[in-house]
N, CA, C and O atoms as a printed pandas DataFrame, in Angstrom:
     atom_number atom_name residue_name chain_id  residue_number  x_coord  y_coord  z_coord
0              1         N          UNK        A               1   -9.968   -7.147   -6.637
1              2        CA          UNK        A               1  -11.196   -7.743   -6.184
2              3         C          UNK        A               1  -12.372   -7.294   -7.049
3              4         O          UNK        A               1  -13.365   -8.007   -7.192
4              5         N          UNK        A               2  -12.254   -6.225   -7.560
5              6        CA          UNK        A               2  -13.383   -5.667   -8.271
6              7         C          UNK        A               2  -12.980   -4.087   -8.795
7              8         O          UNK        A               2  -11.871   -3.640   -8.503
8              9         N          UNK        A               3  -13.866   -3.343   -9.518
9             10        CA          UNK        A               3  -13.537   -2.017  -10.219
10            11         C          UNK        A               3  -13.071   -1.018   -9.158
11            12         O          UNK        A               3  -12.605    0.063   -9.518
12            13         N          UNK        A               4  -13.192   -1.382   -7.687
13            14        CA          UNK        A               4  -13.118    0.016   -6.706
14            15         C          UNK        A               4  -12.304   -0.299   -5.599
15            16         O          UNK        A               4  -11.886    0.511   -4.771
16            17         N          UNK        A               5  -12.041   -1.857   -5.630
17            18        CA          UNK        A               5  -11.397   -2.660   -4.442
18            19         C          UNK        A               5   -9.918   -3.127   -4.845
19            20         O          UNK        A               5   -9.800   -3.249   -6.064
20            21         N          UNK        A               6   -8.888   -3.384   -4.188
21            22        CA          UNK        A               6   -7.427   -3.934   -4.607
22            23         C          UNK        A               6   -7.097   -4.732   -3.573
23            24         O          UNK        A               6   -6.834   -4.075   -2.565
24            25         N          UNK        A               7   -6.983   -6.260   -3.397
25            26        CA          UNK        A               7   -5.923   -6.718   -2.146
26            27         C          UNK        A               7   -5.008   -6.933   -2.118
27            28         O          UNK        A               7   -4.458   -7.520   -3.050
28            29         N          UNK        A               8   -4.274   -6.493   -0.829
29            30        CA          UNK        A               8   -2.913   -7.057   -1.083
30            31         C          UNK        A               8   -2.343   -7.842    0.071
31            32         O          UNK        A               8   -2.388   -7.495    1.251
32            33         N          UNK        A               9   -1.632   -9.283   -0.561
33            34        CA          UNK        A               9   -1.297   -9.361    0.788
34            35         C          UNK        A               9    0.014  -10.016    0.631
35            36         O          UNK        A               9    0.359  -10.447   -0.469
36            37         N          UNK        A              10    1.091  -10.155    2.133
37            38        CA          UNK        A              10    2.376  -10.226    2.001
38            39         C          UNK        A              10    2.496  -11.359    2.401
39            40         O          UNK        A              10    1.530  -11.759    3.051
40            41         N          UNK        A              11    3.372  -12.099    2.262
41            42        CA          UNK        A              11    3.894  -13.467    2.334
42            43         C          UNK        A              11    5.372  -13.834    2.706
43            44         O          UNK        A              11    6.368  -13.231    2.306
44            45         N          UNK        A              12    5.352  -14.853    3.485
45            46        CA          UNK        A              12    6.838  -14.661    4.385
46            47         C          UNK        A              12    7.598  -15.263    3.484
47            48         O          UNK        A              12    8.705  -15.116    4.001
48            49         N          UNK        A              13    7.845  -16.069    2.101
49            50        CA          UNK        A              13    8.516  -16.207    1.386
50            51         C          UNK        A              13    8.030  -16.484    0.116
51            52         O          UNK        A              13    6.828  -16.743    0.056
52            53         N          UNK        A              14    8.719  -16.493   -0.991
53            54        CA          UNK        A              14    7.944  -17.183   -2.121
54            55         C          UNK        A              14    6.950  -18.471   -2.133
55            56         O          UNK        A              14    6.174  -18.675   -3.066
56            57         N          UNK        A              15    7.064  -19.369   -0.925
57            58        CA          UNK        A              15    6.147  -20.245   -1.916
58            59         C          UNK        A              15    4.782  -19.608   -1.790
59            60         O          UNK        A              15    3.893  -20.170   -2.430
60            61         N          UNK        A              16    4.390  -18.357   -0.966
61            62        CA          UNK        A              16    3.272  -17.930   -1.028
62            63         C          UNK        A              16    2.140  -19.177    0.188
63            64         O          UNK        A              16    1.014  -19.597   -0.080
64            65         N          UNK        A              17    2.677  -19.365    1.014
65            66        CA          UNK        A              17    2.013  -20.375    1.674
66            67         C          UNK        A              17    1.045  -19.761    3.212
67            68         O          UNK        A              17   -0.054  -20.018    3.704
68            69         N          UNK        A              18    2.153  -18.882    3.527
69            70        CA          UNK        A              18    2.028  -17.908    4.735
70            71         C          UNK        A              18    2.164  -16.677    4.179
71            72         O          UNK        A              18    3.030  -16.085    3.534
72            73         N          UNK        A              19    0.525  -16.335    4.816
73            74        CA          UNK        A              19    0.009  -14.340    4.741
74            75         C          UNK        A              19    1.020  -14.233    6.237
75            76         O          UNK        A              19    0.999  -14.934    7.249
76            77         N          UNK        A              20    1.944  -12.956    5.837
77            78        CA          UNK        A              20    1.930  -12.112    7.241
78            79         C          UNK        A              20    1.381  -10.670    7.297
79            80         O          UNK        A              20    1.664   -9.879    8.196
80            81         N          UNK        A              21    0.502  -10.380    6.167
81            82        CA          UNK        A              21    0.343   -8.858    6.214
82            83         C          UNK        A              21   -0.756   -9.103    5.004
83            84         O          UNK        A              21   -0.671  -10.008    4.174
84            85         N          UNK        A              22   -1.857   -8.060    5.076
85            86        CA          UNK        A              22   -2.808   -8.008    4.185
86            87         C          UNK        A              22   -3.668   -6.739    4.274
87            88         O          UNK        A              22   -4.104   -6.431    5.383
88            89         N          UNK        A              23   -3.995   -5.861    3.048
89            90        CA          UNK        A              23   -5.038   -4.697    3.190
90            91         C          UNK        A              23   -5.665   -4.762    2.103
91            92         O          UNK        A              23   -5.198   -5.311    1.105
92            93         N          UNK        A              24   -6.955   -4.139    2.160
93            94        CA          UNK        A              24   -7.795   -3.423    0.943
94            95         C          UNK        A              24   -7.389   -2.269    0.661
95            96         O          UNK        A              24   -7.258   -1.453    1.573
96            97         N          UNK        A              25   -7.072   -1.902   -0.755
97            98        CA          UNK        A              25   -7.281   -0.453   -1.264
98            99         C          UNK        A              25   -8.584   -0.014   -1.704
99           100         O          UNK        A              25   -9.232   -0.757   -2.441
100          101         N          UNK        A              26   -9.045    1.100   -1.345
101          102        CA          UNK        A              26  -10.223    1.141   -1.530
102          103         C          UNK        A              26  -10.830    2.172   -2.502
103          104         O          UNK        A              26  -10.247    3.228   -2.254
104          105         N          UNK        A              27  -11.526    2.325   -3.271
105          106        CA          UNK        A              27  -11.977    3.818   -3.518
106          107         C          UNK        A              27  -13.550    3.570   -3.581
107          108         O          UNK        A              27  -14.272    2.799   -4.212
108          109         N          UNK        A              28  -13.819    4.922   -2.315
109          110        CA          UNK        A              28  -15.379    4.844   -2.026
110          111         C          UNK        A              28  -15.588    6.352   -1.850
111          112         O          UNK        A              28  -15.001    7.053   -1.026
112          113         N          UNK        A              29  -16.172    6.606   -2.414
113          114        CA          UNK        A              29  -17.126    8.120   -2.755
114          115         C          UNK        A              29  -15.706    9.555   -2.577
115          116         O          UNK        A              29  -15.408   10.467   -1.806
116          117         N          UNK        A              30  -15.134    8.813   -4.086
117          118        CA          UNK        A              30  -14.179    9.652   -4.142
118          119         C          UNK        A              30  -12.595    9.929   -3.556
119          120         O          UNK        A              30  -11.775   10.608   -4.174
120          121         N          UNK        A              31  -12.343    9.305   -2.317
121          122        CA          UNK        A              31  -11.469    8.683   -1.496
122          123         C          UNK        A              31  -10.741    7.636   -1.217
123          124         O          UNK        A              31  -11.588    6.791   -0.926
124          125         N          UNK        A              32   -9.888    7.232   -1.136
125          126        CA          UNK        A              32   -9.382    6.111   -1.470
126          127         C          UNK        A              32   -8.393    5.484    0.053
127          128         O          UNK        A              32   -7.371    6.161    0.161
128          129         N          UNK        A              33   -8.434    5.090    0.455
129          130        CA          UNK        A              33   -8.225    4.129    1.701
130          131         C          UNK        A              33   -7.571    3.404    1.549
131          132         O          UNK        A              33   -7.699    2.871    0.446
132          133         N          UNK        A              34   -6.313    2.777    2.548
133          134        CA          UNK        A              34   -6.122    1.477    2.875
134          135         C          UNK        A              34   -6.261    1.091    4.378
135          136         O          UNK        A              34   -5.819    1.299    5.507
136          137         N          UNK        A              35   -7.137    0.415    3.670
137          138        CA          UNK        A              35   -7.539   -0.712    5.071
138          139         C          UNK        A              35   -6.846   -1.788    5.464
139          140         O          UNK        A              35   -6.540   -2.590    4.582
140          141         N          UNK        A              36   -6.475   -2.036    6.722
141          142        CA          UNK        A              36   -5.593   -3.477    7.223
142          143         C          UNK        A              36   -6.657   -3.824    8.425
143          144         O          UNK        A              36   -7.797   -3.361    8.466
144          145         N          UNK        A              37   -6.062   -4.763    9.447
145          146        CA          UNK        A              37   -7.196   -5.429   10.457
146          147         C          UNK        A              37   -7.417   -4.325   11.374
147          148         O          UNK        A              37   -8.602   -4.325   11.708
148          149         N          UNK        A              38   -6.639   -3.210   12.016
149          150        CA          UNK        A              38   -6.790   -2.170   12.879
150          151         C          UNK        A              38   -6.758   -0.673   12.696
151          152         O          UNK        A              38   -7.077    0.263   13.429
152          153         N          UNK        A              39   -6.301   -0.751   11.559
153          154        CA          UNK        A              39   -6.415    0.857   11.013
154          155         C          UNK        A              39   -7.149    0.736    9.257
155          156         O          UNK        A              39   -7.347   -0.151    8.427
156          157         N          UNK        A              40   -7.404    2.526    9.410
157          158        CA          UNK        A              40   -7.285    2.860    8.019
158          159         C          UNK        A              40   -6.539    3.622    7.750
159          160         O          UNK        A              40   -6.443    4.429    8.674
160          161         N          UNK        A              41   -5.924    3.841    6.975
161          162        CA          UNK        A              41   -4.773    5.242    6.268
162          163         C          UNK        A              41   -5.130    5.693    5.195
163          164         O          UNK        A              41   -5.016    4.992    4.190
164          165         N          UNK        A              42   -5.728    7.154    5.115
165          166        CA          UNK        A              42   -6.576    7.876    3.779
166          167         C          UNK        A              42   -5.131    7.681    2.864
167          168         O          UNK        A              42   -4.106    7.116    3.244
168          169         N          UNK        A              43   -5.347    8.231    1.744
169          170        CA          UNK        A              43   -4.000    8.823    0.568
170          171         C          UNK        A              43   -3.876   10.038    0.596
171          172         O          UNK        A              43   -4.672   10.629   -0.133
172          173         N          UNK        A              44   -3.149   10.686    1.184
173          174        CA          UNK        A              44   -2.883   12.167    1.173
174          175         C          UNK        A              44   -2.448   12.751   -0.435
175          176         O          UNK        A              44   -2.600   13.964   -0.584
176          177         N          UNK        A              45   -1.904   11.942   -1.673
177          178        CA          UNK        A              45   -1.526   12.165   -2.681
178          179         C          UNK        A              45   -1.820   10.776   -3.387
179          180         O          UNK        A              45   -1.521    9.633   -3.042
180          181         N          UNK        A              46   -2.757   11.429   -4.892
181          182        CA          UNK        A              46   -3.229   10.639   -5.561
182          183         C          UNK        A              46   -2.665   11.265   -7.038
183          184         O          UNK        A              46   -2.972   12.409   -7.374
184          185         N          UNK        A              47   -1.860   10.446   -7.833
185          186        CA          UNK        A              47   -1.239   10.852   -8.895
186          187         C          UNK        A              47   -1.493   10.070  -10.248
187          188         O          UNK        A              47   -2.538    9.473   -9.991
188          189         N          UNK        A              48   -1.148    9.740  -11.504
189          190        CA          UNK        A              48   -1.308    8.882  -12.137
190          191         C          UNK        A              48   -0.620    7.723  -12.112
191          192         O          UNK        A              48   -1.078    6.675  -12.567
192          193         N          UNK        A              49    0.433    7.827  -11.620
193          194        CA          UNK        A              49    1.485    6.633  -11.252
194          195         C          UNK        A              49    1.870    6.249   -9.924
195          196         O          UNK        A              49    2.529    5.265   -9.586
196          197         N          UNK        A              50    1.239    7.395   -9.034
197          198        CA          UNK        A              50    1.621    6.245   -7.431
198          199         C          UNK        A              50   -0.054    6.835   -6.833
199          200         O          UNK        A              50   -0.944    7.505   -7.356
200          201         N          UNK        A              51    0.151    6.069   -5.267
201          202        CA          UNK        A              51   -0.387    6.989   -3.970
202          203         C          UNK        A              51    0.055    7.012   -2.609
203          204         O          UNK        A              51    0.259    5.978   -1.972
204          205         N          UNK        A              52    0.201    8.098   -2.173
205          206        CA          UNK        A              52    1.049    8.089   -0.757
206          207         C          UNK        A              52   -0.204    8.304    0.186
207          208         O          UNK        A              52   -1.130    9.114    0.144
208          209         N          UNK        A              53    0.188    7.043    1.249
209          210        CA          UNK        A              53   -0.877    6.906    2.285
210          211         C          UNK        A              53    0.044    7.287    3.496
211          212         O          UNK        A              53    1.178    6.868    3.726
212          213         N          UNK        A              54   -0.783    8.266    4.287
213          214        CA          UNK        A              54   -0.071    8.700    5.959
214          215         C          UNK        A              54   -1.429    8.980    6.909
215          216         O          UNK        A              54   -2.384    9.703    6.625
216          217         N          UNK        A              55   -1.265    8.357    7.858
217          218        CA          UNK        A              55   -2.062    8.553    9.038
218          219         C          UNK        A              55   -2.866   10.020    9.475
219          220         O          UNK        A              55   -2.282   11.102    9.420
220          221         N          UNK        A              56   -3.971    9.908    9.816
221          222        CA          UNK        A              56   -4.328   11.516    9.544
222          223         C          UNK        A              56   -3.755   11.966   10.897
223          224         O          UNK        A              56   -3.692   11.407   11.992
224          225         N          UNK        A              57   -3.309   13.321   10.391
225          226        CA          UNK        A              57   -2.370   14.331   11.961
226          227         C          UNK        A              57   -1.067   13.682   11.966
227          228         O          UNK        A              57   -0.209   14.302   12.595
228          229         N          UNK        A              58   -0.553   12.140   11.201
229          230        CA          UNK        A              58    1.071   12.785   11.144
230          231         C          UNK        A              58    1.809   13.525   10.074
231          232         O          UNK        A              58    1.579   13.457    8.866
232          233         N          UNK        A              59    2.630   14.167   10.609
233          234        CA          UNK        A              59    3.461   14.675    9.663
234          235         C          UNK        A              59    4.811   14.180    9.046
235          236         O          UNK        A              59    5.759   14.857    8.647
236          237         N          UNK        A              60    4.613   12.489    9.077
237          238        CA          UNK        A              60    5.742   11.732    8.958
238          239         C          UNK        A              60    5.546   10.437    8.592
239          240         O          UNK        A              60    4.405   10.193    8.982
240          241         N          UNK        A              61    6.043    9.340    8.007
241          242        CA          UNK        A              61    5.883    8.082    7.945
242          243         C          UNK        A              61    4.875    7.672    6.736
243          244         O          UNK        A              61    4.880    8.420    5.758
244          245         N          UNK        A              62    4.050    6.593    6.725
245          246        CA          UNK        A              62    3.298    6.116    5.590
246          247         C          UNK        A              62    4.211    5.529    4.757
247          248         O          UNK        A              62    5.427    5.492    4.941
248          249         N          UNK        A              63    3.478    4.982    3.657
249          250        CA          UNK        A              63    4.070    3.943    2.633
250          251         C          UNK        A              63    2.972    5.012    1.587
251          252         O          UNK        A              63    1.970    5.688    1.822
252          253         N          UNK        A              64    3.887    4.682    0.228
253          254        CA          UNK        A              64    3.591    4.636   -1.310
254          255         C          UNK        A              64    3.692    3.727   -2.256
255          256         O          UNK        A              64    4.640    2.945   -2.328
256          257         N          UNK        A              65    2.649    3.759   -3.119
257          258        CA          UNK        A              65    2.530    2.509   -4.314
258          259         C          UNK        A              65    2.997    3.228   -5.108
259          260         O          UNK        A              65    2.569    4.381   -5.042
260          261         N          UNK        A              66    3.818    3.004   -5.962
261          262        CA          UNK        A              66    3.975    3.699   -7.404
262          263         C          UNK        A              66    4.011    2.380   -8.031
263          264         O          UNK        A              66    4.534    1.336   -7.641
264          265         N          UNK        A              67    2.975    2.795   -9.669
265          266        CA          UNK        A              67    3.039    1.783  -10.704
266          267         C          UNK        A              67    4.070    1.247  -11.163
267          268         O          UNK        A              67    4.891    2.121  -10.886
268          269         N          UNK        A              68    4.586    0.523  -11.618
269          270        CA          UNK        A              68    5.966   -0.044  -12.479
270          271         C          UNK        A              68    5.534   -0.373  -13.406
271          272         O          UNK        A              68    6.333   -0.208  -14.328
272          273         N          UNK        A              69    4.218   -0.973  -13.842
273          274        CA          UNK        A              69    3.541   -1.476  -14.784
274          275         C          UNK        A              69    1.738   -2.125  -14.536
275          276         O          UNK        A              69    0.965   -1.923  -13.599
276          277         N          UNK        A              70    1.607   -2.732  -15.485
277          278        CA          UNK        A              70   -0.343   -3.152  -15.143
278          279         C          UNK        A              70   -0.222   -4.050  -14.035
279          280         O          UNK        A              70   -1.132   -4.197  -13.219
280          281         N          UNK        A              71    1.125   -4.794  -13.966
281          282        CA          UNK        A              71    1.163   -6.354  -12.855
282          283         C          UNK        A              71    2.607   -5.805  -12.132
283          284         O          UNK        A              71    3.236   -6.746  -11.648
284          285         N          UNK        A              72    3.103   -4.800  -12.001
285          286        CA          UNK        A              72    3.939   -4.713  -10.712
286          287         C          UNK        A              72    3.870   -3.036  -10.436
287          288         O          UNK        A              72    3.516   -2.181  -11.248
288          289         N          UNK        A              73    4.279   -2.856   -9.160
289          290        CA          UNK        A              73    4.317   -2.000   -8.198
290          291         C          UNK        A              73    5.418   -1.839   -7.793
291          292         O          UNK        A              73    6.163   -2.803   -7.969
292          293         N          UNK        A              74    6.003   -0.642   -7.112
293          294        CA          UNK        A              74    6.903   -0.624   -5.678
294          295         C          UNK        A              74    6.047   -0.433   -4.718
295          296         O          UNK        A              74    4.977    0.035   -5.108
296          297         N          UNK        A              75    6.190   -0.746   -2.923
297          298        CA          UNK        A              75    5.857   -0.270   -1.998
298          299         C          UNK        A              75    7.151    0.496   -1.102
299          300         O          UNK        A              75    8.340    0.252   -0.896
300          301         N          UNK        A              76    6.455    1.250   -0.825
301          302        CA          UNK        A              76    7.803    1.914   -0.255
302          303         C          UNK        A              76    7.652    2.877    0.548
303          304         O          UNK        A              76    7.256    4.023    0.331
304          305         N          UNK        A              77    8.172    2.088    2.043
305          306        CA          UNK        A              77    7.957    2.328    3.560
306          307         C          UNK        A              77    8.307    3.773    3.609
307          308         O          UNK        A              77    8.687    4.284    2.556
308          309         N          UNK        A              78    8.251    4.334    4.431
309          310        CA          UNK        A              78    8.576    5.702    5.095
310          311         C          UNK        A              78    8.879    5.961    6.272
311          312         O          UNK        A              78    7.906    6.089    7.016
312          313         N          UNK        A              79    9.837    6.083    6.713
313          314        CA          UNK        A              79   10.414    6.330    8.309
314          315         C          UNK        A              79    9.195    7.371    9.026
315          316         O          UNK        A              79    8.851    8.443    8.528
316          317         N          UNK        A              80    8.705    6.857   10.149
317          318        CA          UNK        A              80    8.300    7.891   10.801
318          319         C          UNK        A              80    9.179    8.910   11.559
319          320         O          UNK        A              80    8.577    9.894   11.989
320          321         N          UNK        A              81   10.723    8.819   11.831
321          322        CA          UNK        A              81   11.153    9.518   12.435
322          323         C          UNK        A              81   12.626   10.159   11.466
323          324         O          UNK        A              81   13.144    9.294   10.760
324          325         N          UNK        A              82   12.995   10.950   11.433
325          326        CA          UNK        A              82   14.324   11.938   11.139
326          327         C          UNK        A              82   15.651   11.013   10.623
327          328         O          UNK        A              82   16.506   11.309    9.789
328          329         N          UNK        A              83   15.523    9.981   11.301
329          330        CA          UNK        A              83   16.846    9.453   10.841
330          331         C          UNK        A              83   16.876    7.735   10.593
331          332         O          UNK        A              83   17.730    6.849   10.613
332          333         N          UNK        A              84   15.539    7.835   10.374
333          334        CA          UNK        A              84   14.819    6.505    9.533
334          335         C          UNK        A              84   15.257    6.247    8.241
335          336         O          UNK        A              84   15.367    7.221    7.496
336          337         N          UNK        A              85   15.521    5.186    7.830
337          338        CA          UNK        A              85   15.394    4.737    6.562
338          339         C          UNK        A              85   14.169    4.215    6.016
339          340         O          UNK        A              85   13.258    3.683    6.650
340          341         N          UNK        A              86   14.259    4.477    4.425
341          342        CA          UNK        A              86   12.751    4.297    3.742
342          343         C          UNK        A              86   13.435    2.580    2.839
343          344         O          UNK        A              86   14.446    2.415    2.156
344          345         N          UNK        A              87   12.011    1.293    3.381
345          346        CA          UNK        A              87   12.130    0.229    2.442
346          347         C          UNK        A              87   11.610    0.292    1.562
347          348         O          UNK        A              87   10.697    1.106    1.420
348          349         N          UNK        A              88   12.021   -0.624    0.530
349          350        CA          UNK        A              88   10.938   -0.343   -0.490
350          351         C          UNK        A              88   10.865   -2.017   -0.974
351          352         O          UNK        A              88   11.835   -2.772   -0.911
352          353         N          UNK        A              89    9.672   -2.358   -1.404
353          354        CA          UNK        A              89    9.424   -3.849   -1.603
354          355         C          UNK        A              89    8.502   -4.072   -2.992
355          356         O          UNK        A              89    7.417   -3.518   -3.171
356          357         N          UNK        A              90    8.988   -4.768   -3.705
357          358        CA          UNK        A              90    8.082   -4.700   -4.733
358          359         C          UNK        A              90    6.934   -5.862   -4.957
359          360         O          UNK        A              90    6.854   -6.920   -4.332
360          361         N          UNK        A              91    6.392   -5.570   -5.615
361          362        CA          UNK        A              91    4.887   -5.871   -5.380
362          363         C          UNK        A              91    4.075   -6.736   -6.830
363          364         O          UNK        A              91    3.901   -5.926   -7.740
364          365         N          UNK        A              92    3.744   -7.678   -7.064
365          366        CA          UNK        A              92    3.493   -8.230   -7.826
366          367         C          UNK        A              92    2.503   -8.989   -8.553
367          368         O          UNK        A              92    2.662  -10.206   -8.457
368          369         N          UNK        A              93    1.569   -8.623   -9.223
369          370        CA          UNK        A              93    0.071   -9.325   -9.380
370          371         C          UNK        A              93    0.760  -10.782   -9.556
371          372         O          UNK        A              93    1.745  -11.118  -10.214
372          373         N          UNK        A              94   -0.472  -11.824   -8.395
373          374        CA          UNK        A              94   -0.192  -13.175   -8.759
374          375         C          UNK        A              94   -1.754  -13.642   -8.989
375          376         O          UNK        A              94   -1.945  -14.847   -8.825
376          377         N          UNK        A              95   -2.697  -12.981   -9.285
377          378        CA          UNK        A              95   -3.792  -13.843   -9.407
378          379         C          UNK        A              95   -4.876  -12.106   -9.724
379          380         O          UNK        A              95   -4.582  -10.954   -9.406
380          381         N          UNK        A              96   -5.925  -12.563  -10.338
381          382        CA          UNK        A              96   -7.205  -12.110  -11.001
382          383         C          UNK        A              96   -8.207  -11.630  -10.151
383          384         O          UNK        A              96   -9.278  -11.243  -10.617
């Protein structure tokens, strides 16, 4: 969206017709956020190639971006509980 802003949003199949999921990444006075319609989730870890976002006070769960390149990403879920499995979905610039 701009030098400090990122959107992203998910789509129930390729033709890209239907949003089912959408956030801002944010970075504002040093901090960096993702925002969706009811929460925010700070980045507990900010690296050169990913960032891991978790809810403040858990000690479990969140999603991470790691780079793949300038136009793709992984996302990649995080079980909140012990015997969760982690998804991972990749992520893809389609527009400017």
């Amino acid at each position: 969206m701009d030098d400090s802003t990122m959107l992203m949003r998910a789509f129930s199949d390729s033709t890209l017709r239907t949003v089912t999921d959408s956030s801002r990444i944010e970075l504002r006075n040093g901090t960096v956020v993702s925002r969706g319609d009811r929460t925010a989730t700070p980045a507990i870890e900010v690296t050169a190639t990913q960032v891991r976002f978790r809810q403040e006070g858990a000690s479990s769960g969140g999603f991470t971006f790691s780079r793949v390149s300038n136009d793709e990403w992984t996302a990649t879920l995080h079980p909140a509980t012990d015997n969760g499995r982690e998804t991972v979905y990749v992520m893809r610039r389609i527009g400017q």
